[in-house]
C-alpha positions in Angstrom: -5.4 -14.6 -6.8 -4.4 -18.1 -6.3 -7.7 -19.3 -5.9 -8.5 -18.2 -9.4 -5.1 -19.5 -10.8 -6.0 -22.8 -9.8 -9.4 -22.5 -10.8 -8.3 -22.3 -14.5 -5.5 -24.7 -14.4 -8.2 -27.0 -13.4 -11.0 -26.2 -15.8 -8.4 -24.8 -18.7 -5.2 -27.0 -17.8 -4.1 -27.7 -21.6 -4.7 -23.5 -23.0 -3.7 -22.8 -19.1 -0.2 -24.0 -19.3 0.6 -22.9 -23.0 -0.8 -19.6 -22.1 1.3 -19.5 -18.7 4.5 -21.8 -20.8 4.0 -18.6 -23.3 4.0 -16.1 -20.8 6.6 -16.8 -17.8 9.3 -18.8 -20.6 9.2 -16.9 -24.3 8.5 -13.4 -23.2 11.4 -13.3 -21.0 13.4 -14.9 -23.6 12.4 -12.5 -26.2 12.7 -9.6 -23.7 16.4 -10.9 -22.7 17.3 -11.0 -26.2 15.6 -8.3 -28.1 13.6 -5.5 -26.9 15.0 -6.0 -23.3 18.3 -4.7 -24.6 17.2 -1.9 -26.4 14.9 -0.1 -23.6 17.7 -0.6 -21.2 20.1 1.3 -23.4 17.1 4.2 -23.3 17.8 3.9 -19.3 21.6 4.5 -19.5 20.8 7.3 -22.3 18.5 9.4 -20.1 19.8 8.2 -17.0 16.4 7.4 -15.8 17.5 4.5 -13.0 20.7 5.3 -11.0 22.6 4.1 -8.0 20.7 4.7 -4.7 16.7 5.0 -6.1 13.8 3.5 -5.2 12.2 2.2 -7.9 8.8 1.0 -8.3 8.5 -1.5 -11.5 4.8 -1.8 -11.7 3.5 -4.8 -13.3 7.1 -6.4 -13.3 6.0 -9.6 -14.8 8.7 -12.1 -14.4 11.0 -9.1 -13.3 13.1 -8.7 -16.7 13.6 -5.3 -15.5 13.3 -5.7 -11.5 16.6 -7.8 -11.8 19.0 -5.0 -14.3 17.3 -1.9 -12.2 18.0 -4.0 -8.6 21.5 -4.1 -9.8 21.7 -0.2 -10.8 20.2 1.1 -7.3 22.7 -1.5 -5.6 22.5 -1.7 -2.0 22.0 1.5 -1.2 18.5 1.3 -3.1 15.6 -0.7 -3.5 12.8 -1.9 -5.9 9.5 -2.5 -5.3 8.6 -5.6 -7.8 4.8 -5.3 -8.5 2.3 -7.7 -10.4 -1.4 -9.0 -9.6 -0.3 -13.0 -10.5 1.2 -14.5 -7.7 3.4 -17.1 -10.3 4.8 -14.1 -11.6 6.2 -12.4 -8.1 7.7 -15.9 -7.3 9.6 -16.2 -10.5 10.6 -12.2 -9.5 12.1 -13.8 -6.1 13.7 -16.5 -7.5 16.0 -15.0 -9.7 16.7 -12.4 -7.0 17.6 -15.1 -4.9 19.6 -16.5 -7.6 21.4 -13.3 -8.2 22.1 -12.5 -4.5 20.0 -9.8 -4.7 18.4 -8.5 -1.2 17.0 -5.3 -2.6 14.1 -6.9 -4.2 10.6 -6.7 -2.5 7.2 -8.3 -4.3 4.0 -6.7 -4.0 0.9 -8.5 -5.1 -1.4 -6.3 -6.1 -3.7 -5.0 -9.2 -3.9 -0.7 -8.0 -2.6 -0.2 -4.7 0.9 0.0 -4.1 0.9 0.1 -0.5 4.5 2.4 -0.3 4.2 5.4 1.8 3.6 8.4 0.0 6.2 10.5 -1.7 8.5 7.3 -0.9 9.9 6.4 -5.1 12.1 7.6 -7.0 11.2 6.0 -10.4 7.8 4.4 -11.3 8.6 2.1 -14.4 5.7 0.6 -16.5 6.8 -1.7 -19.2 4.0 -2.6 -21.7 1.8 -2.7 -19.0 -0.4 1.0 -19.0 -2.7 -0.4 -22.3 -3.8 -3.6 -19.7 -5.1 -1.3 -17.1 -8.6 -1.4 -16.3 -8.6 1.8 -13.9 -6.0 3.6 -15.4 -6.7 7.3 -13.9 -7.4 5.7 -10.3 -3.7 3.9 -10.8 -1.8 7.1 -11.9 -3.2 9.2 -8.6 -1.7 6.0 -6.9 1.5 6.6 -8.4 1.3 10.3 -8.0 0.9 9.7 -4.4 4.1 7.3 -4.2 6.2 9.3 -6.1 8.9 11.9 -5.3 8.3 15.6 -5.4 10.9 15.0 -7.9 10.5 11.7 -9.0 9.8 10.4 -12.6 7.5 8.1 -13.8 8.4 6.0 -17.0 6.0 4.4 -19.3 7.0 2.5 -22.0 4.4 1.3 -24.2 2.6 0.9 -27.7 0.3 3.6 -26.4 2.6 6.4 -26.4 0.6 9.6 -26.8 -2.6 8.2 -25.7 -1.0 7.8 -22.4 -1.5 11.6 -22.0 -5.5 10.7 -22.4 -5.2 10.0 -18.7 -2.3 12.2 -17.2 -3.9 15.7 -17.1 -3.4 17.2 -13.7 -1.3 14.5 -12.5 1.7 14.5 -14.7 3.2 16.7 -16.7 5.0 15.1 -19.8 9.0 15.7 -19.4 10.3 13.6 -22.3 9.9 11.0 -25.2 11.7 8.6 -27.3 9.8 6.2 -29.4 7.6 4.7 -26.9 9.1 5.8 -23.7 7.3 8.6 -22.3 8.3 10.2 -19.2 6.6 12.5 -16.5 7.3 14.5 -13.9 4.5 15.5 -11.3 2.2 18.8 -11.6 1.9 21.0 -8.5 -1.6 20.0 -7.9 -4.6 18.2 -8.6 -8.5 18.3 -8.0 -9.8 14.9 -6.1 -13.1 14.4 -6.5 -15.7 12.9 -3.6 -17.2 9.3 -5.2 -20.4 10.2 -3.7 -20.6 14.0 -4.4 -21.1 16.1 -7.5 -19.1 18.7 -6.0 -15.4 18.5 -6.7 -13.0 19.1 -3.6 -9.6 20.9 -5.1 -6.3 19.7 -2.9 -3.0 20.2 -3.3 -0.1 18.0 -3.1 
């Protein structure tokens, strides 16, 4: 990932930096003092992140909700801060650093979350589920990391095409605009990449 950062600040360095200027610097801002404000409140409302979780925010960005939920879990929690730009997860440690905060961990990563199964509380994906490639392949990871009853929140301009890709992982368990929220179905047929023959497994 770095490699190819510094590949196109080398060959794109003028659209590179606006684009990255754009990215790490006014989406924050707008985040902090618009939309930011008004997602959180849809946390307090249906209590989605509480003291003592694990949270997973996947594709954290610059961590404008990392920082809010790594203060709700407190010390007795933790948050998993996950993005595939390696900028991004340093500007994530930063302002945990600058906050005090030592219940922040990065992940860099664009699927796998590496977390032991059944380990998280709450899976939080911000404007992030539209930009996935392999969208069914990342939801069985989820699945897998999740709670038996654990929640996983998606907020985004999808909304009900987000259930295009849930069937026989998650069952839908809430929705308010475009927050969408899922708890996990009792089971699920995995299927062998190099048979036609599906193998049905439980979890």
């Amino acid at each position: 990932m770095d490699r190819i950062e510094r590949f196109l600040e080398d060959k794109l360095n003028p659209l590179y930096r606006a684009h990255y200027a754009l990215w790490v610097y006014w989406w924050p801002l707008w985040r902090k003092l618009y939309s930011g404000r008004a997602i959180r409140q849809l946390w307090n409302r249906y209590r989605l992140i509480r003291e003592g979780q694990c949270v997973l925010d996947y594709g954290c960005g610059t961590g404008e909700f990392t920082i809010p939920a790594a203060r709700i879990v407190g010390s007795k929690g933790k948050v998993y801060a996950l993005d595939c730009l390696p900028r991004q997860l340093r500007v994530v440690e930063t302002k945990a650093s600058k906050e005090g905060l030592d219940n922040v961990e990065v992940t860099l990563s664009d699927l796998e979350t590496g977390l032991p199964d059944e380990s998280v509380d709450v899976v939080w994906m911000c404007d992030v589920f539209h930009e996935v490639r392999q969208k069914r392949a990342v939801l069985v990871e989820l699945r897998r990391v999740l709670k038996k009853d654990g929640v996983l929140a998606i907020y985004d301009d999808m909304k009900e095409r987000v259930l295009n890709y849930t069937d026989g992982l998650f069952s839908l368990n809430g929705k308010q605009g475009n927050l969408l929220w899922f708890v996990k179905t009792s089971g699920y047929q995995r299927y062998e990449e190099d048979s036609n023959h599906p193998v049905a497994q439980i979890r």
